[in-house]
C-alpha positions as CSV (number, residue, x, y, z in Angstrom):
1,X,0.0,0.0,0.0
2,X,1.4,3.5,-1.0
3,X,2.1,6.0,1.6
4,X,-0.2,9.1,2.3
5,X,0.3,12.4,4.2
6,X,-3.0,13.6,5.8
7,X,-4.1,17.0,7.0
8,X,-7.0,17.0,9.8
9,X,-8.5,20.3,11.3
10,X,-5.8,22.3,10.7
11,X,-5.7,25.4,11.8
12,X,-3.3,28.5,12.4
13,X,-3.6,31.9,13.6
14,X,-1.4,35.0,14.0
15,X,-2.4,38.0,16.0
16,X,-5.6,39.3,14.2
17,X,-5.6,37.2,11.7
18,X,-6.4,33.5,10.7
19,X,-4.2,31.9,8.1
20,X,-5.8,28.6,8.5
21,X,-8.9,27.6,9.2
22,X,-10.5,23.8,9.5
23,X,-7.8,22.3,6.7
24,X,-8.3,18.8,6.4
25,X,-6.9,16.8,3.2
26,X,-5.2,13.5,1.9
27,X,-1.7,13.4,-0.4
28,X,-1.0,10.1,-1.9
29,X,1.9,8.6,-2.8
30,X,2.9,7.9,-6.7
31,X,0.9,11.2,-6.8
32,X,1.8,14.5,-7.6
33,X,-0.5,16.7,-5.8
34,X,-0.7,20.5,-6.5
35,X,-1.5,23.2,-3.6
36,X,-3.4,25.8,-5.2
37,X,-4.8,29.5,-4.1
38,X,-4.5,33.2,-4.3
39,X,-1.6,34.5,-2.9
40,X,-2.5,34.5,1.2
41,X,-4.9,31.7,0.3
42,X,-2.4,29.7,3.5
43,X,-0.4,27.3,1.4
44,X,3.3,28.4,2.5
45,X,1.7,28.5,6.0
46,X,0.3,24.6,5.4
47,X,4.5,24.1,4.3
48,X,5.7,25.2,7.4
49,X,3.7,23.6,9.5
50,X,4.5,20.3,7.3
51,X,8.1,21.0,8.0
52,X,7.9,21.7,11.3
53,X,9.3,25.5,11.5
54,X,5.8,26.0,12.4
55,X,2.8,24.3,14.7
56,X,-0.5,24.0,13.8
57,X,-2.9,25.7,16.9
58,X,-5.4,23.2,16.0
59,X,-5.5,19.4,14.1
60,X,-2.9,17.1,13.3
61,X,-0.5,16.1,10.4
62,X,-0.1,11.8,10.1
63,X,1.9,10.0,8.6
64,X,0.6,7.1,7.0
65,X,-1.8,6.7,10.0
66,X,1.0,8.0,12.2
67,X,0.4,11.4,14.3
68,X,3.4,13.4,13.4
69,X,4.8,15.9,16.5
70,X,6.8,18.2,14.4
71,X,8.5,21.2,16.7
72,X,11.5,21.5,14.2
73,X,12.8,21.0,10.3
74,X,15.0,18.6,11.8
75,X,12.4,16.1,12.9
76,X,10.0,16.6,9.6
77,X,13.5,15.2,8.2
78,X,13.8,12.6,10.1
79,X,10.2,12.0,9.5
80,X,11.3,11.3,6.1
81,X,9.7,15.2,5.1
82,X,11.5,17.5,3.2
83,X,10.7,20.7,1.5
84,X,11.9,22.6,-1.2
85,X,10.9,26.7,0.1
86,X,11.5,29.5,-3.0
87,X,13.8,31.3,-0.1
88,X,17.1,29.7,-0.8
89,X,18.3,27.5,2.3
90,X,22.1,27.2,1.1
91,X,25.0,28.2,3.5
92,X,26.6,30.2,0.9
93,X,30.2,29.6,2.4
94,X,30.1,26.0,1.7
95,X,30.4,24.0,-1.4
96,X,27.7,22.3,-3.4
97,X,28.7,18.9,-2.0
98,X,28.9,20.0,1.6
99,X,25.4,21.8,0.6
100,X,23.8,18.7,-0.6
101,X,25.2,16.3,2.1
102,X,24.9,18.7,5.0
103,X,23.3,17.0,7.9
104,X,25.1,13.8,6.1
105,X,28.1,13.9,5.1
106,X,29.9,10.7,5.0
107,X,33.0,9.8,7.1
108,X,35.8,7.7,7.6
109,X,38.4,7.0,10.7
110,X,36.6,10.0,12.4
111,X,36.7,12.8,9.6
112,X,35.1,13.5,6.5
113,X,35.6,11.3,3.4
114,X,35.8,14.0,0.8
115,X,36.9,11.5,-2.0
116,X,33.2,9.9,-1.3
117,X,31.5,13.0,-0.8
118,X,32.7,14.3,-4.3
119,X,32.0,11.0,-5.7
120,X,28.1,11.1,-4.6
121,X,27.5,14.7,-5.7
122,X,29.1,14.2,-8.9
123,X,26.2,11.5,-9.2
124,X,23.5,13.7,-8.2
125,X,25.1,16.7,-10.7
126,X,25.2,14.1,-13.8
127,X,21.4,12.9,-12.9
128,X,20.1,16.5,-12.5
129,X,22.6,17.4,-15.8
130,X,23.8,20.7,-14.3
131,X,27.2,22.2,-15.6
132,X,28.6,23.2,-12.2
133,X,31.7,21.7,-10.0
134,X,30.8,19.8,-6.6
135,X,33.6,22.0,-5.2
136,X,32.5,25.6,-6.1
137,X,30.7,27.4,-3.0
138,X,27.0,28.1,-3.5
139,X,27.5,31.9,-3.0
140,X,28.8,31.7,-7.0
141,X,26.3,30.0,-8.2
142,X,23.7,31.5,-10.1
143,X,20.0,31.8,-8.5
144,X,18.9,28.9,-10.9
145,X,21.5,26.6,-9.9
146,X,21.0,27.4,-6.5
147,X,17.5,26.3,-6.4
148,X,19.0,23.2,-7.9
149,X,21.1,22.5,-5.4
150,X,18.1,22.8,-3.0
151,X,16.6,19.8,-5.3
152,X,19.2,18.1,-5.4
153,X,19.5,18.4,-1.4
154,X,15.9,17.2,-0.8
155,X,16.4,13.9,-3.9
156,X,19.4,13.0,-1.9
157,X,17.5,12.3,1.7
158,X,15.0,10.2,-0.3
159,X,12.4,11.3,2.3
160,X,8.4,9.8,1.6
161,X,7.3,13.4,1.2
162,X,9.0,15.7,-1.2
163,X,7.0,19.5,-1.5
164,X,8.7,22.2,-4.0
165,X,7.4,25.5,-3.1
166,X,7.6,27.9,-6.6
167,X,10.4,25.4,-8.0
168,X,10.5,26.7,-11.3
169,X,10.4,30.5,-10.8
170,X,14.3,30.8,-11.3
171,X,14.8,27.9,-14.1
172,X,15.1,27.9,-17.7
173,X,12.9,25.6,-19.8
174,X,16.1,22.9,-19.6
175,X,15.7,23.0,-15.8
176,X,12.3,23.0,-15.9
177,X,12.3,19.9,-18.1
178,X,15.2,18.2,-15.9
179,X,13.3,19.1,-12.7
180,X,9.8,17.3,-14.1
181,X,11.8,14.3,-15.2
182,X,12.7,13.8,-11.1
183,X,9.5,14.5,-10.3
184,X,7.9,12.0,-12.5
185,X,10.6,9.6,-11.0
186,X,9.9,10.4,-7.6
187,X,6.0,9.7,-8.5
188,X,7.1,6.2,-10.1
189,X,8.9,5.6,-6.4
190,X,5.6,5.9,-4.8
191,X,6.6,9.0,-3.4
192,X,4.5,11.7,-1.9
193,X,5.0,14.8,-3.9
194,X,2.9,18.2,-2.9
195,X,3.8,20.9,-5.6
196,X,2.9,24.3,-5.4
197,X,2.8,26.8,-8.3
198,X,0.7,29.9,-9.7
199,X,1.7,28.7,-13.5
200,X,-1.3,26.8,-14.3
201,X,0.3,25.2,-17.6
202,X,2.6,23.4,-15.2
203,X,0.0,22.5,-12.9
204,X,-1.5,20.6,-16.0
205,X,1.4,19.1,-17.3
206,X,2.9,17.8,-14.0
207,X,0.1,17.2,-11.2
208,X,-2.7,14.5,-10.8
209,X,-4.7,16.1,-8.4
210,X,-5.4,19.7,-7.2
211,X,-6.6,21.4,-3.6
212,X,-7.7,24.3,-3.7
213,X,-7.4,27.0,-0.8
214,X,-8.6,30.4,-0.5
215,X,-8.9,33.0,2.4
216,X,-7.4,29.9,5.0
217,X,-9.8,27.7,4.0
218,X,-10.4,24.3,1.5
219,X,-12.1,24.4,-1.4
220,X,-11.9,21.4,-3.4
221,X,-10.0,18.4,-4.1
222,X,-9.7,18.2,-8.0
223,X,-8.5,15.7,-10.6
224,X,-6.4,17.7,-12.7
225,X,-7.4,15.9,-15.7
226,X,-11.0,16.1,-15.3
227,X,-10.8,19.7,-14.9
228,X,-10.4,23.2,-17.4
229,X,-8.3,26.1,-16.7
230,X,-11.5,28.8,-16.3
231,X,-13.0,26.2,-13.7
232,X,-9.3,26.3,-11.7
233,X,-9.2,29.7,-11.9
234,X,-13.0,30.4,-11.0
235,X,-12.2,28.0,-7.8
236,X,-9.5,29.8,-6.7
237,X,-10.7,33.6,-7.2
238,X,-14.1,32.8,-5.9
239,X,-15.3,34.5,-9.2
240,X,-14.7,34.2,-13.2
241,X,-11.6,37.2,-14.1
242,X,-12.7,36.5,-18.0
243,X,-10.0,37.4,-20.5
244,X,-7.4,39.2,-18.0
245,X,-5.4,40.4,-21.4
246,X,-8.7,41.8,-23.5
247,X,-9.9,43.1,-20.1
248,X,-7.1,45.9,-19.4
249,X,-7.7,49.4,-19.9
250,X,-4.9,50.8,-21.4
251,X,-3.0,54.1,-22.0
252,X,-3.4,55.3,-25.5
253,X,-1.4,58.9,-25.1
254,X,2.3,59.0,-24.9
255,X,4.3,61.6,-24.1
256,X,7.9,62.7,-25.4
257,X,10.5,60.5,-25.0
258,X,11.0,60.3,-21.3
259,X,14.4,57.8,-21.1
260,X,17.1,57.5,-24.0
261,X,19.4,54.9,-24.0
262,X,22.7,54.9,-25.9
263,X,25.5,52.4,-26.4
264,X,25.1,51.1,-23.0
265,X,28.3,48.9,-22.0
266,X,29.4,47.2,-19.4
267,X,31.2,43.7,-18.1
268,X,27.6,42.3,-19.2
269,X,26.3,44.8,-21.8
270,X,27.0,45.3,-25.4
271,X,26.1,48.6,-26.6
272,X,22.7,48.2,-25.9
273,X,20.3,51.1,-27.1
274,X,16.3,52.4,-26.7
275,X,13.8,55.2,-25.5
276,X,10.9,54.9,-23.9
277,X,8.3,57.6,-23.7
278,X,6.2,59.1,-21.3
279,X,2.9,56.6,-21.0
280,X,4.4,53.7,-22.8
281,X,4.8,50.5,-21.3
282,X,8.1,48.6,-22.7
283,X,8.3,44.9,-22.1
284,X,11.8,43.2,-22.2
285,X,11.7,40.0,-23.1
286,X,14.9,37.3,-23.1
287,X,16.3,34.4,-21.7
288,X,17.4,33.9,-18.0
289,X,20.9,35.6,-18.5
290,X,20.1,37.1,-21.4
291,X,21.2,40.9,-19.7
292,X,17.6,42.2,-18.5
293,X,18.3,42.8,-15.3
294,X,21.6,44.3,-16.0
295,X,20.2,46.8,-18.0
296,X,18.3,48.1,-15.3
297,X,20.8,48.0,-12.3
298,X,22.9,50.2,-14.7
299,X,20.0,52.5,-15.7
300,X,19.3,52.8,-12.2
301,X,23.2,53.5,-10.7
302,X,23.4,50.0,-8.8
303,X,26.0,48.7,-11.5
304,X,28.8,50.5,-13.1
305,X,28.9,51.2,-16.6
306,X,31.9,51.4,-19.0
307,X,30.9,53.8,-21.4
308,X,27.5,54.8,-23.0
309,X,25.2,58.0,-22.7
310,X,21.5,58.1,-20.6
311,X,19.5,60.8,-21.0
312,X,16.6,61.4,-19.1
313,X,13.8,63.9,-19.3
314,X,16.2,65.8,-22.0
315,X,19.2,65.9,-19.9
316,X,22.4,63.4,-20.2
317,X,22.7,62.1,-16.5
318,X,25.0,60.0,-14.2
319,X,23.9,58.0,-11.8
320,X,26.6,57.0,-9.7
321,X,24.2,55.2,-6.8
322,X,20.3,54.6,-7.0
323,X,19.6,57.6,-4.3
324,X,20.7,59.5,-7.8
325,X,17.8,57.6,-9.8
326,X,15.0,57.8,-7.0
327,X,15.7,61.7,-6.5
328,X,15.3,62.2,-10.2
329,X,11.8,60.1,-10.3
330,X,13.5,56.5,-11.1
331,X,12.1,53.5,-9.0
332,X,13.0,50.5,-9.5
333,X,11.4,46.8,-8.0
334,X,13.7,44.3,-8.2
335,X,13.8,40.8,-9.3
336,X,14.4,39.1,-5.8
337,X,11.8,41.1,-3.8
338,X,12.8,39.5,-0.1
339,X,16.6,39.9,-0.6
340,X,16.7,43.4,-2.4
341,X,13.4,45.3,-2.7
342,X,12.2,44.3,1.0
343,X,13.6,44.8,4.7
344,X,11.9,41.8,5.5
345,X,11.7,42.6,9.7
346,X,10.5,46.0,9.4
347,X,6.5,46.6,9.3
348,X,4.9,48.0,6.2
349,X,4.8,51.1,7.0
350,X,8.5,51.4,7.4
351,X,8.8,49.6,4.0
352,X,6.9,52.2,2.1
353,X,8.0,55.3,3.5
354,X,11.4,54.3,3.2
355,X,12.6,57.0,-0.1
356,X,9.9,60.1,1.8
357,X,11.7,60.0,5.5
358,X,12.5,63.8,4.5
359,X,9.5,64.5,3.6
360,X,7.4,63.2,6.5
361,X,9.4,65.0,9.2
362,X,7.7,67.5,11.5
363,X,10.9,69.7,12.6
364,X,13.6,67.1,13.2
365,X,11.8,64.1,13.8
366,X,9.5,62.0,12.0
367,X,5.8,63.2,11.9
368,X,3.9,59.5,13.6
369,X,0.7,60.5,12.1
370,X,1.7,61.7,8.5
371,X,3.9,58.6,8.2
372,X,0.5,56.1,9.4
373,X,-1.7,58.0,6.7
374,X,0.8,57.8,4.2
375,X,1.3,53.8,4.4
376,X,-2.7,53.1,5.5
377,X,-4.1,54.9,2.1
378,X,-1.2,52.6,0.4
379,X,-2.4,49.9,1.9
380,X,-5.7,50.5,0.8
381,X,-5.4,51.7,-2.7
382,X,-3.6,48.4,-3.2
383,X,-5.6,46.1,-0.6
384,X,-3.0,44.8,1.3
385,X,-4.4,41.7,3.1
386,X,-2.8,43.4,6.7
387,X,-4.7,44.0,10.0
388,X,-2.3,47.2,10.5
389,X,0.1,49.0,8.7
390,X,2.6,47.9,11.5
391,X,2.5,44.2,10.2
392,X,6.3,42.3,9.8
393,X,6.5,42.6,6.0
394,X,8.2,39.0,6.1
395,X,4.9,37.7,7.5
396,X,2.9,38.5,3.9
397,X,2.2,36.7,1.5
398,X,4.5,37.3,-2.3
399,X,1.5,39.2,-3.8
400,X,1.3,41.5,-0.9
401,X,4.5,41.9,-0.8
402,X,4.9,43.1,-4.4
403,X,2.2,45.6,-3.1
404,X,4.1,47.3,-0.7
405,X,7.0,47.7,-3.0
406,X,4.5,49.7,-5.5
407,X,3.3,51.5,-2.6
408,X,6.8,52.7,-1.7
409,X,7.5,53.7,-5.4
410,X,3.6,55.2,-6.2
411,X,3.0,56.9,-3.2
412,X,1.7,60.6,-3.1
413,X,4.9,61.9,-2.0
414,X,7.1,60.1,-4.7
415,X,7.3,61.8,-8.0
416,X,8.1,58.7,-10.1
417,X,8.2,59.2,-13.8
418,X,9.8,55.6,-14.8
419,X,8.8,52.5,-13.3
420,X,11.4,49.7,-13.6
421,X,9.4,46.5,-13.0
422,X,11.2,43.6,-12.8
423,X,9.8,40.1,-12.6
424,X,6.6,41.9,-10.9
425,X,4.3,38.7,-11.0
426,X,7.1,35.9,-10.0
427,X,5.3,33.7,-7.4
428,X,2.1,35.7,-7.7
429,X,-1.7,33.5,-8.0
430,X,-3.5,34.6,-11.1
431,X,-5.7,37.1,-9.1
432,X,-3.6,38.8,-8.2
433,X,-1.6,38.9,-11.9
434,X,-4.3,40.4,-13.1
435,X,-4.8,43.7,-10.5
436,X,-0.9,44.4,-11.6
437,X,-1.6,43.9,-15.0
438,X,-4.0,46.9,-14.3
439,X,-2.0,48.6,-11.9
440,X,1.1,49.1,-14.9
441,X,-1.6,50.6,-17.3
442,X,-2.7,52.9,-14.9
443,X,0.4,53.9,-14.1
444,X,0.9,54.8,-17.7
445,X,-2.3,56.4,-18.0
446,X,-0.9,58.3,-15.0
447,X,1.7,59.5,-17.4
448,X,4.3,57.0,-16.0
449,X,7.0,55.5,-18.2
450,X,6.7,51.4,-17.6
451,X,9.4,49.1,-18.4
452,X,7.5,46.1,-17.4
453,X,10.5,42.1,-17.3
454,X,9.1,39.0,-17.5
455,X,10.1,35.8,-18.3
456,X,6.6,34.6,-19.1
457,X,6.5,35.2,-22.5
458,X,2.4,35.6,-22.5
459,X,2.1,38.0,-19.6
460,X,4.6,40.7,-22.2
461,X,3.7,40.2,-25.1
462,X,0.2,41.0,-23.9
463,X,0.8,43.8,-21.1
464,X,3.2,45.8,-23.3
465,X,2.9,48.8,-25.8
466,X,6.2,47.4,-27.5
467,X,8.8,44.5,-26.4
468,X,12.7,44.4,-27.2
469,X,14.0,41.3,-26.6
470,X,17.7,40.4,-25.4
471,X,19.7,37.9,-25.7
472,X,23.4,38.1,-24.4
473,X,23.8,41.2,-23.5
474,X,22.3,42.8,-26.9
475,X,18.7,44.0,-28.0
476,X,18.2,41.8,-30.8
477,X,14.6,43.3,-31.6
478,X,12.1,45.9,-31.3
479,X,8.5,44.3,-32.2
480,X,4.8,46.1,-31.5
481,X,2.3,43.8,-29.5
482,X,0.8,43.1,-32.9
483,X,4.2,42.1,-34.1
484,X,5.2,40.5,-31.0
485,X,4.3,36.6,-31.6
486,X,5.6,34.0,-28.9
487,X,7.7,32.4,-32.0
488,X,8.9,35.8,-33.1
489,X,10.1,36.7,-29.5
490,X,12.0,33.2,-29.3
491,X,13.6,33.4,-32.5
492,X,15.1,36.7,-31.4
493,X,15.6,35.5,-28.0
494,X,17.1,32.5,-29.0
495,X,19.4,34.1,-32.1
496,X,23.4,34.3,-31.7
């Protein structure tokens, strides 16, 4: 008989708020089962009470018929429970095979047998077909091989239950590919597999069964070949969103050109070159490495560039740090919200009037009461699921946290003229997708210059006025949404 993990009565709550409320549920092994909700819908709560880094107030989690007392990650281990967050959990000091093996690492006469330990994780490397060495520290590695390594941690324990959190949010399609081979091998092992993702195409292609949450609560249990995408999505939001794309209102005025861009260089850039006007919303499209993110850091003074000439709002400027950018209406959201937009232990409302401290002092201190309006009518012109404004940030869920970041950048006292958006949706439930979609063509009705990264090809070639696509370090095209097919965007992406 194959294993199964069951949830009974679960339930959670945090000062003023309930995160979960009367869960109850059954994972089977030689299953892949997917999690499923808005953003604050409880899943990463479910994950850490699964994993023991946090305890349910009410119900149990068994085993195989077993009641499980999990007060730690270390006994969900050695409960044969391991999972795979989206926060990386690598000591970025040590080596992938120390990484991988930590907790495990094999020994002989007393001390560490490095000639087996290199051995093993070469094993695990060839399997997973990554090109990295087992010696090289996991600080060097890039983000996607990072969250490899995190696989590849959890694969080696050979635990019963196996969840991945937002695996894929960092991969190329090769990872992605390698990644669903192991987890169609773990399924074949009778393993439990719990896999939680807002890209609905993967849900199809790599789950047999869906629960649903929303607000705390279960939904559904749902065979995920016996059901359609509009009936997911309709048991997620509570409601039917229709045709998110054909839905949006959008900007139909531009302004002059706002941001000019010439024969940009640096250690990752190769002359790269574009405008963007006043209004607009640009989409950049490209491969993971492909120099996205790098043009932005340099736009926005965080990287140093080599030669090249930006002009902004008709003058040629230089911005040596982003406090340049910011006081000269550039704002950017980052990629990796938690580790660079975010301080993760400060409340919202320190979040969000982080850029305005001058401008919310009353003499020489900071004004209580202006800086509480400032981030409560943030909080609700972007409904921030948040009893109070002086909420952890780190306690949100993604989508709310991608919220506070806009109401630091949009807020009345900010005078932002170009919105750098990068990666705004990663991790976000379909719900909430769709409010940002509208948020970045209001902005540009607002007369906001958008540039508006994504690497779902779908969400920019559908949100943008006009995508350029990269690929190593160049623009390799220009193409209007009409022009802007998926095959187009590839062939440029994809063209040496």
């Amino acid at each position: 008989m194959d294993k199964y993990l069951e949830f009974t009565g679960i339930g959670k709550s945090y000062p003023g708020v309930k995160a979960l409320d009367d869960i109850s549920f059954r994972a089977e092994g030689g299953k892949v089962l997917a999690l499923l909700g808005e953003n604050g819908a409880g899943k990463s709560t479910l994950l850490k009470i699964m994993s023991g880094d946090q305890q349910a107030n009410e119900g149990t989690v068994s085993l195989s018929g077993e009641t499980l007392s999990l007060s730690s990650p270390a006994q969900a281990i050695k409960a044969g429970i391991s999972v795979i967050y989206q926060e990386r959990q690598l000591i970025p000091s040590m080596s992938v095979m120390e990484n991988v093996f930590l907790g495990a690492l094999p020994s002989k006469n007393g001390f560490i047998d490095y000639k087996k330990l290199r051995a093993d994780t070469v094993a695990l490397i060839e399997e997973f077909g990554l090109p990295i060495l087992p010696e090289t520290p996991a600080m060097f590695l890039s983000i996607a091989h990072q969250q490899m390594v995190e696989i590849m941690k959890a694969y080696r324990r050979d635990s019963a239950v196996i969840a991945f959190d937002e695996p894929t949010a960092p991969l190329t399609d090769t990872e992605i590919s390698t990644l669903f081979r192991i987890i169609r091998e773990l399924r074949g092992k009778g393993k439990i597999v719990i896999y939680v993702s807002h890209r609905l195409k993967e849900i199809f292609e790599i789950t047999d069964e869906i629960v649903v949450l929303k607000d705390g609560r279960y939904v559904a249990t749902l065979q995920t070949s016996a059901t359609s995408e509009p009936e997911l999505i309709a048991a997620m939001v509570g409601r039917d969103i229709g045709d998110t794309y054909a839905n949006l209102s959008r900007n139909e005025k531009y302004g002059d050109v706002l941001l000019e861009v010439r024969g940009l260089t640096t250690d990752m850039l190769r002359s790269v070159s574009f405008n963007i006007r006043a209004g607009e919303v640009v989409g950049f499209a490209g491969l993971v490495g492909s120099g996205r993110t790098e043009v932005m850091r340099a736009i926005f003074g965080a990287d140093a560039i080599d030669s090249g000439e930006i002009k902004f709002d008709g003058e040629t400027v230089k911005f040596r740090a982003p406090k340049d950018a910011i006081e000269r209406g550039v704002a950017l959201c980052p990629e990796d919200r938690k580790e660079q937009g975010l301080v993760l232990w400060r409340s919202i409302e320190d979040n969000i009037i982080m850029p305005v401290l001058a401008k919310l002092k009353k003499g020489i201190f900071l004004d209580p009461k202006a800086s509480e309006d400032l981030a409560i009518n943030e909080v609700e012109r972007y409904s921030i699921k948040t009893p109070t404004v002086d909420k952890i940030v780190a306690e949100l869920s993604g989508g709310n946290q991608q919220k506070v970041i806009l109401g630091r950048w949009t807020n009345k006292l900010m005078k932002t003229k170009l919105l750098i958006l990068d990666e705004p949706t990663k991790g976000i439930d379909v719900g909430t997708k769709a409010e940002i979609y509208q948020m970045v063509c209001d902005f540009a009705k607002q007369g906001m210059a958008v540039i508006f990264i994504s690497s779902e090809l779908t969400e920019v070639i559908n949100v943008a006025d006009r995508i350029l696509v990269m690929h190593d370090g160049e623009i390799k095209g220009d193409l209007t949404r009409e022009e802007a097919t998926e095959e187009n965007v590839l062939a440029l992406a994809m063209s040496e």
